[in-house]
N, CA and C atoms of all chains as a GROMACS GRO file, in nm:
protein
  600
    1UNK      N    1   7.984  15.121  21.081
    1UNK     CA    2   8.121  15.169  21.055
    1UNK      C    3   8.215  15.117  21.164
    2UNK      N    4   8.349  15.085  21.137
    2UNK     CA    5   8.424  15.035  21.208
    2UNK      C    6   8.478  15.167  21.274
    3UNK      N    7   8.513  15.140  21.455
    3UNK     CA    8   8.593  15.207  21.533
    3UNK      C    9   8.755  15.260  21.465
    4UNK      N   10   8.792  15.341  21.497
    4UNK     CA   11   8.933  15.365  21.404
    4UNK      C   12   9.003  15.282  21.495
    5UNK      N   13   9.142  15.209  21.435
    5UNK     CA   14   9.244  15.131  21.483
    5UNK      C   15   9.342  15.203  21.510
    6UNK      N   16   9.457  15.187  21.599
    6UNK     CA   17   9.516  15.263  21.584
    6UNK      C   18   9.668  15.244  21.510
    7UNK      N   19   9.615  15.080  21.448
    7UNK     CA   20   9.736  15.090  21.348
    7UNK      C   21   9.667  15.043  21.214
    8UNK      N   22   9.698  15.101  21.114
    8UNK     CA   23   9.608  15.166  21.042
    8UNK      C   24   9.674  15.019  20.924
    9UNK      N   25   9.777  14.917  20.893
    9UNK     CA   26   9.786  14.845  20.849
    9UNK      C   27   9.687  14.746  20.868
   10UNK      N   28   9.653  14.666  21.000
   10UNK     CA   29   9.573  14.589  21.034
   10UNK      C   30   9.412  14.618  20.995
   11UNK      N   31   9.368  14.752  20.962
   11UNK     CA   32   9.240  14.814  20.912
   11UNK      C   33   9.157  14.712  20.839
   12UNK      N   34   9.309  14.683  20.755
   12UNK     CA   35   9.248  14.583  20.659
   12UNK      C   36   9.251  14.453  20.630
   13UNK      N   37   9.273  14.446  20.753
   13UNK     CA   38   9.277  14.260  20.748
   13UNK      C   39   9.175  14.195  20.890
   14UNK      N   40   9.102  14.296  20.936
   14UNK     CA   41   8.957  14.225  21.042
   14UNK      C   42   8.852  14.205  20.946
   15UNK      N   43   8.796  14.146  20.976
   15UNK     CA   44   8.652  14.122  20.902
   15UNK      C   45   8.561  14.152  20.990
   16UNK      N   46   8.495  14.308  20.922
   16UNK     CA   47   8.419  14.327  21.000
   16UNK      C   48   8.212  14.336  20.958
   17UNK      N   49   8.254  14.327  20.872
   17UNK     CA   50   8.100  14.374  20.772
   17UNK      C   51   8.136  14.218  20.638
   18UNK      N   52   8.030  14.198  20.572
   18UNK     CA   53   8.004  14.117  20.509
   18UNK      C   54   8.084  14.112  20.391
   19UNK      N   55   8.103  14.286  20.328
   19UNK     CA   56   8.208  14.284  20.243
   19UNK      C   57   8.343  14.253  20.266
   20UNK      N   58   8.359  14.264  20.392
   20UNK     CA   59   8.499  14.224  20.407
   20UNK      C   60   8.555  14.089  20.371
   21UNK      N   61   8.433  13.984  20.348
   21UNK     CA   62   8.482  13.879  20.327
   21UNK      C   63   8.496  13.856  20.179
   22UNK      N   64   8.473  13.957  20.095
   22UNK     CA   65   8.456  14.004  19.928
   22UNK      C   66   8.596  13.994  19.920
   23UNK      N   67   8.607  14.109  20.017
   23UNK     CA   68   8.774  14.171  20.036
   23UNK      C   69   8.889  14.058  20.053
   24UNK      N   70   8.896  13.925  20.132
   24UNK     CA   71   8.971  13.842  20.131
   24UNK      C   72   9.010  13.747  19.978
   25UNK      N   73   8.882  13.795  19.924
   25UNK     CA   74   8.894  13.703  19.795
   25UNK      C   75   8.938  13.768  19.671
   26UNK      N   76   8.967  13.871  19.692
   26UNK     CA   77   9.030  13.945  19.588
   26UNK      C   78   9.158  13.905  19.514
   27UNK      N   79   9.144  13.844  19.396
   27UNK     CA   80   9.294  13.784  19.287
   27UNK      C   81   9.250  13.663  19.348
   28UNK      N   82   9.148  13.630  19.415
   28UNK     CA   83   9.159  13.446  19.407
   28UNK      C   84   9.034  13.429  19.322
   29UNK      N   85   9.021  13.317  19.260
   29UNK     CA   86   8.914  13.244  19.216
   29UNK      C   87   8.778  13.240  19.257
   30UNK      N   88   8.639  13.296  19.203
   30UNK     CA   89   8.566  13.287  19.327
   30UNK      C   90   8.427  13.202  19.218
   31UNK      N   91   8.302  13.205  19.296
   31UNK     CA   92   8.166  13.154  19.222
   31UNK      C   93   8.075  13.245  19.269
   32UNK      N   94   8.036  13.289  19.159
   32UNK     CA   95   7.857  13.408  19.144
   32UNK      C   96   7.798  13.344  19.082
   33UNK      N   97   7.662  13.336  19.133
   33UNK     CA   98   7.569  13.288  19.107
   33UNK      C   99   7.491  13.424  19.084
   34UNK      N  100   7.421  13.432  19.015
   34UNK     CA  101   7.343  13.582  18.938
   34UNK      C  102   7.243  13.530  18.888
   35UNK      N  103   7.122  13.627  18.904
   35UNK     CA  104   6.976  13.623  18.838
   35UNK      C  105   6.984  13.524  18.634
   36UNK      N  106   6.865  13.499  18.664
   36UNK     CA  107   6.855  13.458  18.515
   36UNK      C  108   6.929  13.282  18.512
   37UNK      N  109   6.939  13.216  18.629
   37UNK     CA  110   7.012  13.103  18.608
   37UNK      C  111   7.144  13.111  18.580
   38UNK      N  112   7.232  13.225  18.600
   38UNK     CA  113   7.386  13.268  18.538
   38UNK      C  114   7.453  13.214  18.678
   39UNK      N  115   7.589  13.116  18.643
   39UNK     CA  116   7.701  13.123  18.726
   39UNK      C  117   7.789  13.137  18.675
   40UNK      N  118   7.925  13.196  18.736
   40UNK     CA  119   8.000  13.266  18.713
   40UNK      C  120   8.146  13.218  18.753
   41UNK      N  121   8.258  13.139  18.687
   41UNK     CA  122   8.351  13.131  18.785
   41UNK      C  123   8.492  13.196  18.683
   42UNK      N  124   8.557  13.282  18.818
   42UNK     CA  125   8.655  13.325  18.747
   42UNK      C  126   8.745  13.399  18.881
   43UNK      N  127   8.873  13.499  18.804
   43UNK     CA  128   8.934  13.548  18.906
   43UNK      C  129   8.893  13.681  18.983
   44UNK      N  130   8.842  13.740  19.072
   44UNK     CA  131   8.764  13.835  19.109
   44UNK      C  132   8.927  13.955  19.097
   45UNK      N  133   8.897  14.080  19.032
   45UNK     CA  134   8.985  14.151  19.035
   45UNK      C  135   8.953  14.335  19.076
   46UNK      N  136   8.860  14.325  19.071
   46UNK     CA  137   8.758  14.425  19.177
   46UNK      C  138   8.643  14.437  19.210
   47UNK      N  139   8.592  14.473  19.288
   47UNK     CA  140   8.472  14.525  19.316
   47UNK      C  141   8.431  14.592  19.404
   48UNK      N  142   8.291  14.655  19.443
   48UNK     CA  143   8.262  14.794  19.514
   48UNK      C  144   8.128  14.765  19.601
   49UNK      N  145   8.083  14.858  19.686
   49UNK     CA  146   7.939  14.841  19.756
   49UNK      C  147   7.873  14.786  19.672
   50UNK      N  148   7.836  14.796  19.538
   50UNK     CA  149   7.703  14.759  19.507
   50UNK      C  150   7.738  14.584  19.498
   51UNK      N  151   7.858  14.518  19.454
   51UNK     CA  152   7.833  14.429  19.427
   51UNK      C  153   7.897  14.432  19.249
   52UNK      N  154   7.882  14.529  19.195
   52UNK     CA  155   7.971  14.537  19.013
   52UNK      C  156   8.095  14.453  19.093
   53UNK      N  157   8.116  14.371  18.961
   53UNK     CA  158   8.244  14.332  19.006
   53UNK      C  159   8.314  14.300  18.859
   54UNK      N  160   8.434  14.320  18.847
   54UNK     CA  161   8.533  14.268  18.728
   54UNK      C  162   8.629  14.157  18.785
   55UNK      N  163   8.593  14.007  18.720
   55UNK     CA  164   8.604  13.887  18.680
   55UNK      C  165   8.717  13.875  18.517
   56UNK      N  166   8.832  13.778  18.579
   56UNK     CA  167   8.908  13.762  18.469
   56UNK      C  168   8.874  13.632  18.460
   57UNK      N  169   8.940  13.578  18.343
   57UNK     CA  170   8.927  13.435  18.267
   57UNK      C  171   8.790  13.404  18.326
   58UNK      N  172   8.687  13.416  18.285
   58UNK     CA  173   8.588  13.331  18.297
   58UNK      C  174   8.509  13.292  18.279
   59UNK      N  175   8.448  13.116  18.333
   59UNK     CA  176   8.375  13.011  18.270
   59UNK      C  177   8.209  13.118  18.321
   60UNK      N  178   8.131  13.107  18.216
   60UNK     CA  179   7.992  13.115  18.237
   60UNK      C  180   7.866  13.048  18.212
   61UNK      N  181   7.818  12.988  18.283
   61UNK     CA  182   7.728  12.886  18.272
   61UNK      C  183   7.582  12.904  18.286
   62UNK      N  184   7.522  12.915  18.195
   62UNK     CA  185   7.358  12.932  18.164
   62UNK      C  186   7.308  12.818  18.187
   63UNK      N  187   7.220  12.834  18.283
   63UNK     CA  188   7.110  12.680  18.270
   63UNK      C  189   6.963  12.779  18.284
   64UNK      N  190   6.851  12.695  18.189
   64UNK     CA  191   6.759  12.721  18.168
   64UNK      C  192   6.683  12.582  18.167
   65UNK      N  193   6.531  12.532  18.263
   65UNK     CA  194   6.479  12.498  18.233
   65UNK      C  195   6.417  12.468  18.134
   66UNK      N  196   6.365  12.412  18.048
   66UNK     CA  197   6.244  12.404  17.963
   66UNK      C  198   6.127  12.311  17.994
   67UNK      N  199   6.003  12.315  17.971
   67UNK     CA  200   5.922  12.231  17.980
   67UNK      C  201   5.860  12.184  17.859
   68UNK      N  202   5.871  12.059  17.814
   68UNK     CA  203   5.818  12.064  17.710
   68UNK      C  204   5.684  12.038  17.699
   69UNK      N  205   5.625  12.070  17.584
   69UNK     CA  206   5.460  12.153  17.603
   69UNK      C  207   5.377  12.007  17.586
   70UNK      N  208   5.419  11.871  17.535
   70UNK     CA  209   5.301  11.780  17.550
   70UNK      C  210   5.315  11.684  17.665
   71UNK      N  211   5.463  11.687  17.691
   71UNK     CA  212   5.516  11.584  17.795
   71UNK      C  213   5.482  11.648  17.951
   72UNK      N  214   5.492  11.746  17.937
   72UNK     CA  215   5.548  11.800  18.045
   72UNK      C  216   5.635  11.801  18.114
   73UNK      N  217   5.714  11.723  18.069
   73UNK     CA  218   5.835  11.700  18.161
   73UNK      C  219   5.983  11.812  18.133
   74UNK      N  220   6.032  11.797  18.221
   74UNK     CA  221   6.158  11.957  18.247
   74UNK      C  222   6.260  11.873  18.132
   75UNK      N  223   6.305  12.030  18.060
   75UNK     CA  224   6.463  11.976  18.009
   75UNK      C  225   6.539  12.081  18.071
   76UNK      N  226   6.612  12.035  18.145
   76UNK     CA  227   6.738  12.116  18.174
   76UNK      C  228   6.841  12.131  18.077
   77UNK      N  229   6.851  12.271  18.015
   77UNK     CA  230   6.977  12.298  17.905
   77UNK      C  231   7.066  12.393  17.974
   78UNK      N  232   7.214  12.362  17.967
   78UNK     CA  233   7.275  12.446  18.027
   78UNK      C  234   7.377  12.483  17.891
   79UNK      N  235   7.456  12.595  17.885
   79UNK     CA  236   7.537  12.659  17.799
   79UNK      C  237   7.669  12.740  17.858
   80UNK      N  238   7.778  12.689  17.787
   80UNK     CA  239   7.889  12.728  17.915
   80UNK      C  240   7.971  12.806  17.787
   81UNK      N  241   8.031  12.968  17.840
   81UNK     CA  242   8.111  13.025  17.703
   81UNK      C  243   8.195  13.084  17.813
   82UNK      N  244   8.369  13.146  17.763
   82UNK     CA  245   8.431  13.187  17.831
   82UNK      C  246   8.454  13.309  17.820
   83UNK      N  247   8.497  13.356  17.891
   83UNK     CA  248   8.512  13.535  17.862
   83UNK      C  249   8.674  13.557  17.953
   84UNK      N  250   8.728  13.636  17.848
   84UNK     CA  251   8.867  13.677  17.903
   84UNK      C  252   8.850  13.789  18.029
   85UNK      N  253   8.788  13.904  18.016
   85UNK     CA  254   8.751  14.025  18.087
   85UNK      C  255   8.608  14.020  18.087
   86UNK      N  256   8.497  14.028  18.246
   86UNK     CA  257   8.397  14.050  18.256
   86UNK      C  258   8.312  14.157  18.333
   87UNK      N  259   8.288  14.248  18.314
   87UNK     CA  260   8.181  14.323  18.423
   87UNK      C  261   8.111  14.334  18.468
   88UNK      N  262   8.052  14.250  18.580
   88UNK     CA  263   7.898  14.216  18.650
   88UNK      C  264   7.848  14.310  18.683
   89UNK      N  265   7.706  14.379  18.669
   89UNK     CA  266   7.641  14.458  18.738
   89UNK      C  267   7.606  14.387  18.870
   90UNK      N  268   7.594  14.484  18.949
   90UNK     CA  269   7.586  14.425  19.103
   90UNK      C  270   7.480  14.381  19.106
   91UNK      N  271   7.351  14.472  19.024
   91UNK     CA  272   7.237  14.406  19.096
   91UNK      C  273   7.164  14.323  19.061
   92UNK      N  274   7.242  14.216  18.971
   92UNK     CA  275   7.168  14.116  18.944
   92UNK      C  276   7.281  14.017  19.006
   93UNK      N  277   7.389  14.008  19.102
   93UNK     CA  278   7.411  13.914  19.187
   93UNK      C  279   7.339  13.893  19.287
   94UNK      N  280   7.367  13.727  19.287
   94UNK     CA  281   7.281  13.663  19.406
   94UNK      C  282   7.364  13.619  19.510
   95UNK      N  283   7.499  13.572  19.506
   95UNK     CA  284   7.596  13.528  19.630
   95UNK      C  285   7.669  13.515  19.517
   96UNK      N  286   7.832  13.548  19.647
   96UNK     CA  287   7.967  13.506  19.587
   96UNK      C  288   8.044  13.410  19.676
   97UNK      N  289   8.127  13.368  19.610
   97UNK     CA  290   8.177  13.254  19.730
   97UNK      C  291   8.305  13.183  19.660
   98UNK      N  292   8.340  13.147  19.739
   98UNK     CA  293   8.442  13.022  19.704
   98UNK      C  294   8.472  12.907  19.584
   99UNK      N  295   8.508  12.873  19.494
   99UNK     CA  296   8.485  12.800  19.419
   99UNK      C  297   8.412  12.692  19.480
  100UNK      N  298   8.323  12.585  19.400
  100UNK     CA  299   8.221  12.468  19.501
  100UNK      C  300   8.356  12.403  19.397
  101UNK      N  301   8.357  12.333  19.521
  101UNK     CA  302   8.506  12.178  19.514
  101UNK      C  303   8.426  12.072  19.495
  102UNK      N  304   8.443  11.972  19.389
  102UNK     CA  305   8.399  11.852  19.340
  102UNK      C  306   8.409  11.750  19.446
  103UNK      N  307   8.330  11.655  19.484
  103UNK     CA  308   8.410  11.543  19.557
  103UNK      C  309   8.434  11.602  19.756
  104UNK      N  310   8.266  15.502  19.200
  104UNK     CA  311   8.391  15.534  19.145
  104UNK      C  312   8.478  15.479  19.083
  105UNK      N  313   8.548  15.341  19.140
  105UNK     CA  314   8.644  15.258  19.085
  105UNK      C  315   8.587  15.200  18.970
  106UNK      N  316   8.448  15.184  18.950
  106UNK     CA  317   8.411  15.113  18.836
  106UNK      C  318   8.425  15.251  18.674
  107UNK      N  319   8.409  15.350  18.755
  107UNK     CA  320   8.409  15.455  18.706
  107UNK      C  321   8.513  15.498  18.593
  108UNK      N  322   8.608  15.459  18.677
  108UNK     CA  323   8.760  15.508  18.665
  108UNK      C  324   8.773  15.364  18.565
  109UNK      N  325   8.766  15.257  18.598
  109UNK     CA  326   8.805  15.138  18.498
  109UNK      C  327   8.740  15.136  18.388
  110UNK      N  328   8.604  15.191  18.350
  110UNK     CA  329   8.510  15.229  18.222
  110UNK      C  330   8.619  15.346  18.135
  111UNK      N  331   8.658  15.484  18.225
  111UNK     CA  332   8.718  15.596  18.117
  111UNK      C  333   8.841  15.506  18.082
  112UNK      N  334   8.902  15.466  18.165
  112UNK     CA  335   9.069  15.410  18.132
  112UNK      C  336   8.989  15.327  17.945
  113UNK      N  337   8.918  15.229  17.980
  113UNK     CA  338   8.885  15.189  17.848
  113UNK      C  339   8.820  15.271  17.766
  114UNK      N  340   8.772  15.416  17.780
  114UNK     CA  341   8.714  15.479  17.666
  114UNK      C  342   8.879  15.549  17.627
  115UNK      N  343   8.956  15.585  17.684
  115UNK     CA  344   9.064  15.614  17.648
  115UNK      C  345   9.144  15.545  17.566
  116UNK      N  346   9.104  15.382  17.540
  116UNK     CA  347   9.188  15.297  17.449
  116UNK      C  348   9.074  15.265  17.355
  117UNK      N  349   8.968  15.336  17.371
  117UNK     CA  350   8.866  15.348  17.248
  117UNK      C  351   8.838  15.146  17.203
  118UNK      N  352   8.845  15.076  17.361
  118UNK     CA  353   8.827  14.938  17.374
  118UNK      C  354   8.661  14.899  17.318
  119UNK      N  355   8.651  14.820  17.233
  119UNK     CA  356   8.542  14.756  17.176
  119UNK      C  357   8.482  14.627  17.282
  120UNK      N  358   8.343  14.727  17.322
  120UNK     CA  359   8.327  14.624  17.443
  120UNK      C  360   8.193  14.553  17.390
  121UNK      N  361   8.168  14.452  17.437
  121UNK     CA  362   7.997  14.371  17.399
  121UNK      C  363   7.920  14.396  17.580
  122UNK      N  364   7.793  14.467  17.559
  122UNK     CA  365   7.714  14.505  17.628
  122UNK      C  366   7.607  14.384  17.595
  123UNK      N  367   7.560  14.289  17.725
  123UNK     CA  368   7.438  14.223  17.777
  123UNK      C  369   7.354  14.292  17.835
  124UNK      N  370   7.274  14.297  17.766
  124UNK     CA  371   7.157  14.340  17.880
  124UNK      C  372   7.031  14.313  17.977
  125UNK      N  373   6.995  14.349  18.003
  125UNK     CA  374   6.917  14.305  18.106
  125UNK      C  375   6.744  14.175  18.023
  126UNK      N  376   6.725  14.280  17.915
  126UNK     CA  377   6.663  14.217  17.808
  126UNK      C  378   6.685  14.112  17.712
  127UNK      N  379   6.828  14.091  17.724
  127UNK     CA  380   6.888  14.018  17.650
  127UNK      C  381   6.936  14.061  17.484
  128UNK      N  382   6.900  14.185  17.462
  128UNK     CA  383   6.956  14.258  17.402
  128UNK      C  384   7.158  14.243  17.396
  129UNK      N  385   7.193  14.226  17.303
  129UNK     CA  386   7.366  14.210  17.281
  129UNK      C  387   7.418  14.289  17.214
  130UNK      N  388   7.460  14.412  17.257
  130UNK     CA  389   7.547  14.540  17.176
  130UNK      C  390   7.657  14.556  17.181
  131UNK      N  391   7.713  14.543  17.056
  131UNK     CA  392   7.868  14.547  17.070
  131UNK      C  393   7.889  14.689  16.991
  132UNK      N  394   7.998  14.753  17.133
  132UNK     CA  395   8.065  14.906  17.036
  132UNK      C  396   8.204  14.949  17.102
  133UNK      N  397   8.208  15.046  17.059
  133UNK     CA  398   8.352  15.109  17.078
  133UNK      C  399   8.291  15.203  17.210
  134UNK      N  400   8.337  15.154  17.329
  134UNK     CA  401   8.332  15.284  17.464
  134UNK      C  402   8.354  15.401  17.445
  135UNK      N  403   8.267  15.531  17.443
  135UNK     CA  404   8.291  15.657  17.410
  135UNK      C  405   8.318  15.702  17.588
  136UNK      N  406   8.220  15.679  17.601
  136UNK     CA  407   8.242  15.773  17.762
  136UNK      C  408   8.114  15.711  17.857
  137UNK      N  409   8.119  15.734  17.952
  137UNK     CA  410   8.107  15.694  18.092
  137UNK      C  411   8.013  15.767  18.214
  138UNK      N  412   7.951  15.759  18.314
  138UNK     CA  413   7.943  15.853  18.404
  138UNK      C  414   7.928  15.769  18.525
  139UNK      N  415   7.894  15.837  18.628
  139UNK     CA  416   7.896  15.774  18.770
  139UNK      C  417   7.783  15.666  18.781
  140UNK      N  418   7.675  15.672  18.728
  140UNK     CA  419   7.566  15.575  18.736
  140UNK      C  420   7.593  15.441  18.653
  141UNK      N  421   7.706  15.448  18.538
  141UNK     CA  422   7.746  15.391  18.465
  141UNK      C  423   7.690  15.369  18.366
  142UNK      N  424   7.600  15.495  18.301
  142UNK     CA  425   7.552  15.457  18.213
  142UNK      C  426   7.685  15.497  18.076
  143UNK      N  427   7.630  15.397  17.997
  143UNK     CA  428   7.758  15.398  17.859
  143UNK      C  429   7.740  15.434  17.738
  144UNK      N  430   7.817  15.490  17.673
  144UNK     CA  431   7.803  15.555  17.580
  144UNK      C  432   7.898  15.450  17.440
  145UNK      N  433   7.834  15.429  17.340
  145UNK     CA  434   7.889  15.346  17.264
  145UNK      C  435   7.866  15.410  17.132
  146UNK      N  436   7.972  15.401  17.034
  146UNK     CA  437   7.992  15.387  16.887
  146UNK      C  438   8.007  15.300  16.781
  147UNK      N  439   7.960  15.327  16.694
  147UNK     CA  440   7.962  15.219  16.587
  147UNK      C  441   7.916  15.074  16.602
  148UNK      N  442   7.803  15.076  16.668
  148UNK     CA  443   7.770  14.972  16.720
  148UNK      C  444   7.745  14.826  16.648
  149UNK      N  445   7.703  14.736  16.711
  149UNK     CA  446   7.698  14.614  16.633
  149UNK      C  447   7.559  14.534  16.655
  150UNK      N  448   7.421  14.522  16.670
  150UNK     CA  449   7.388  14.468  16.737
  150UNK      C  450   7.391  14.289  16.702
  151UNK      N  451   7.423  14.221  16.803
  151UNK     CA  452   7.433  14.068  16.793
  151UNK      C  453   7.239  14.035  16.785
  152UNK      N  454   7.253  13.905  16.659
  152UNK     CA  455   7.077  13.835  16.635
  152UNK      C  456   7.036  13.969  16.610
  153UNK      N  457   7.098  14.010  16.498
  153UNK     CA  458   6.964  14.156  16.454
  153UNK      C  459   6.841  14.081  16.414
  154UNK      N  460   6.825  13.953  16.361
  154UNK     CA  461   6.661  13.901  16.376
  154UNK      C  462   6.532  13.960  16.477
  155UNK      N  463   6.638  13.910  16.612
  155UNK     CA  464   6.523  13.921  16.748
  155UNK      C  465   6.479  14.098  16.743
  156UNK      N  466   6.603  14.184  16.700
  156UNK     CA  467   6.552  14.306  16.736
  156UNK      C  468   6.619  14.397  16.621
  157UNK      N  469   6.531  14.421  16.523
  157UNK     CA  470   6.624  14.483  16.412
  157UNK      C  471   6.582  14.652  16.405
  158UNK      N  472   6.532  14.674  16.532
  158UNK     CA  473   6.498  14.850  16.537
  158UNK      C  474   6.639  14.959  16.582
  159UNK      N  475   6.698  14.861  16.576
  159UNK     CA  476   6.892  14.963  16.637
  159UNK      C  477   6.980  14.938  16.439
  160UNK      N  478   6.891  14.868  16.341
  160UNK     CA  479   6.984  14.883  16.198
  160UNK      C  480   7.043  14.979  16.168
  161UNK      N  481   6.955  15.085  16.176
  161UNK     CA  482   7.027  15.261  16.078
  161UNK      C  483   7.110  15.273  16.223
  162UNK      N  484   7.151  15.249  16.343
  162UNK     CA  485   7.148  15.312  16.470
  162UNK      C  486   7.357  15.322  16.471
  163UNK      N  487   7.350  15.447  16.479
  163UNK     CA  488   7.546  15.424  16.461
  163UNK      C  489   7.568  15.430  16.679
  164UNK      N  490   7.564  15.539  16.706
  164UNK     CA  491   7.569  15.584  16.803
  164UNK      C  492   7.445  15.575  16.963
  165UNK      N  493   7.468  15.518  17.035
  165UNK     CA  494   7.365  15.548  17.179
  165UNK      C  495   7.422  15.514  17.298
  166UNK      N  496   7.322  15.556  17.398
  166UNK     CA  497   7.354  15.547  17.485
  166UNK      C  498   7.289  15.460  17.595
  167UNK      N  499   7.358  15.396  17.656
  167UNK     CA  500   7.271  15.259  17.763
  167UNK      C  501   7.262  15.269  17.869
  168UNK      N  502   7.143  15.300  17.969
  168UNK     CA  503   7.114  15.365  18.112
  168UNK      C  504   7.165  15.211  18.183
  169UNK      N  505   7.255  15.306  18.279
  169UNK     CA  506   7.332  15.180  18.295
  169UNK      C  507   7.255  15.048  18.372
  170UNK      N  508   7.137  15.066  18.457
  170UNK     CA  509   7.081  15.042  18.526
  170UNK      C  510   7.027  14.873  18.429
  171UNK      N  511   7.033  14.908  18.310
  171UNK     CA  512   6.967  14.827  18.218
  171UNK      C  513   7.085  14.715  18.183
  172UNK      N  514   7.190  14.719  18.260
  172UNK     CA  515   7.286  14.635  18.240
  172UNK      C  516   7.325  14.529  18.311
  173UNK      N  517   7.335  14.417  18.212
  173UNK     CA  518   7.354  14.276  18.297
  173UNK      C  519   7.508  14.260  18.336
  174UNK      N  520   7.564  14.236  18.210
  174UNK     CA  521   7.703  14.260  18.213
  174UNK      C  522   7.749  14.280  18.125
  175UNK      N  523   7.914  14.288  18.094
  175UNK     CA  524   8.033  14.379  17.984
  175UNK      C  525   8.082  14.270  17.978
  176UNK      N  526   8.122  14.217  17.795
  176UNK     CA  527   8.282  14.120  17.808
  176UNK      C  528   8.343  14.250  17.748
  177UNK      N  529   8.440  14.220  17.755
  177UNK     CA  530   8.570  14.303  17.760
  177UNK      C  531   8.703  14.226  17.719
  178UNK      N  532   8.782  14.230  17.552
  178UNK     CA  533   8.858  14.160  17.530
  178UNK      C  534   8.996  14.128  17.660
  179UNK      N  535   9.046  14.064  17.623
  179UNK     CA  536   9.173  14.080  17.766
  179UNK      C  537   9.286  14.117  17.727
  180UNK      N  538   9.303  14.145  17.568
  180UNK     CA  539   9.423  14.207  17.525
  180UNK      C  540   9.422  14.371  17.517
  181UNK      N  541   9.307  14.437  17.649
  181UNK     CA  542   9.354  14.577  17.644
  181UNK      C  543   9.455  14.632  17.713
  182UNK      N  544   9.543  14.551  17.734
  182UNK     CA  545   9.667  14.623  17.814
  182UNK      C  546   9.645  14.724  17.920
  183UNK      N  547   9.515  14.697  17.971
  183UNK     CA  548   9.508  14.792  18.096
  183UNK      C  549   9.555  14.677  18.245
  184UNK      N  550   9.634  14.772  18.330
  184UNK     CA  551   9.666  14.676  18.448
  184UNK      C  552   9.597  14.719  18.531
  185UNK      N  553   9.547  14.606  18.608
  185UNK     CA  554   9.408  14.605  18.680
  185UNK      C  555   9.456  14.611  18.835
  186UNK      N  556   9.622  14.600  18.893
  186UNK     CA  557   9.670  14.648  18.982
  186UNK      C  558   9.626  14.781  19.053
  187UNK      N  559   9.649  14.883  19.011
  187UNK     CA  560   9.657  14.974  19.077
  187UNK      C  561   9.519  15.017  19.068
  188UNK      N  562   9.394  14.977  19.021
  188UNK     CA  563   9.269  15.038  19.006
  188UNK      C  564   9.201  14.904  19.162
  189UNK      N  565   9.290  14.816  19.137
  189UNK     CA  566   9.247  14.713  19.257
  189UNK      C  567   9.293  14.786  19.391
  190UNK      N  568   9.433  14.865  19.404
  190UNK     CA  569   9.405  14.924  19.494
  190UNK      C  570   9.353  15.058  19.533
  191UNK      N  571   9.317  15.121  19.412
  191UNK     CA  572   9.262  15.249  19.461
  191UNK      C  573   9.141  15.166  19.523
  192UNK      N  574   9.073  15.103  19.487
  192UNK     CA  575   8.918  15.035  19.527
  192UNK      C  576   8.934  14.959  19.724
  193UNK      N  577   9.089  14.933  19.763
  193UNK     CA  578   9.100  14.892  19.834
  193UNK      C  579   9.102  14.992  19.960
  194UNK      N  580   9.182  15.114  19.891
  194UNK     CA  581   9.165  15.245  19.984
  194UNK      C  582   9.062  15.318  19.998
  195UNK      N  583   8.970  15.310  19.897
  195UNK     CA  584   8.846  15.369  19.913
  195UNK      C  585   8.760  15.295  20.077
  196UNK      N  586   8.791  15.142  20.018
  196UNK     CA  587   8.690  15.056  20.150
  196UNK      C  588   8.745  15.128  20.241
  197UNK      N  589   8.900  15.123  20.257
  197UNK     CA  590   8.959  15.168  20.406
  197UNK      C  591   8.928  15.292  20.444
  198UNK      N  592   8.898  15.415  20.359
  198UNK     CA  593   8.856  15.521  20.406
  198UNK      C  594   8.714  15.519  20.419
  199UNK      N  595   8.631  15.478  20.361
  199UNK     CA  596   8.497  15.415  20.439
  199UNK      C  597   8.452  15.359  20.554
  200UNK      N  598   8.542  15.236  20.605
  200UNK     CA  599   8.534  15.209  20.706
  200UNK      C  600   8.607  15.331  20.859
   0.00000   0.00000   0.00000
């Protein structure tokens, strides 16, 4: 737990714990990566301790291995659908972060 | 809490949400109500690929331990503003910390 400040505006702008850096990204653009091969990019518009978070406009991208059974060799299939309003359960996130920049 | 509070606001506009689940199960219903664990309460349900799982057919009404949840889409034309539930969630951190 953080020491009390004694100006109570600034509270919220140290980074002091890991969520706080959740906290900077709030209304910006961010990337979750989540169990099951799921990434996630969209506008982060809340979220809480566990990690639930509500995501606007956003791209979701499924990739799933396959192996095929005589070759053996991997097919990577990925599947991308958009969603206007989303609600992540927390506990199947794996990291959040920054959009990854091309190039 | 805040997630809490953003679930009733949509059982109050009786918003038709699609539930993922953890199984891969796809239920689409009308949000009845809510609780702190988040488990959800849905009506008139829909289930998506009744092929894979056709034991919810006769099924109007249930309820989904929330724990069993991957994620919610949620249309974006519910006219709920996501402002002021962003900052109750912001004052909560601050009174936490």
């Amino acid at each position: 737990m953080m020491q009390s400040m004694d100006d109570p505006s600034s509270a919220s702008q140290t980074v002091s714990e890991p969520l706080d850096l959740i906290r900077l990204s709030l209304d910006e653009r961010i990337y979750v990566k989540c169990r099951g091969g799921r990434e996630l990019r969209g506008r982060l518009h809340a979220y809480d301790e566990h990690l639930n978070m509500v995501l606007g406009n956003v791209e979701e991208t499924v990739t799933q291995v396959e192996i095929h059974e005589e070759t053996y060799e991997e097919i990577v299939k990925s599947s991308k659908r958009k969603v206007e309003l989303l609600f992540v359960r927390g506990d199947g996130v794996i990291l959040v972060s920054p959009p990854l920049r091309i190039g | 809490m805040i997630f809490e509070t953003f679930f009733k606001l949509l059982c109050e506009g009786n918003t038709r949400i699609t539930v993922h689940m953890k199984n891969d199960l796809v239920i689409e219903g009308n949000i009845q109500n809510v609780d702190q664990h988040l488990n959800i309460q849905l009506d008139d349900i829909d289930v998506k690929d009744n092929e894979i799982n056709p034991y919810l057919l006769s099924v109007k009404k249930l309820l989904v331990r929330g724990n069993t949840i991957s994620h919610i889409s949620i249309p974006g034309d519910t006219g709920i503003d996501l402002d002021p539930i962003q900052e109750y969630g912001l004052k909560q951190l601050e009174r936490a910390n």
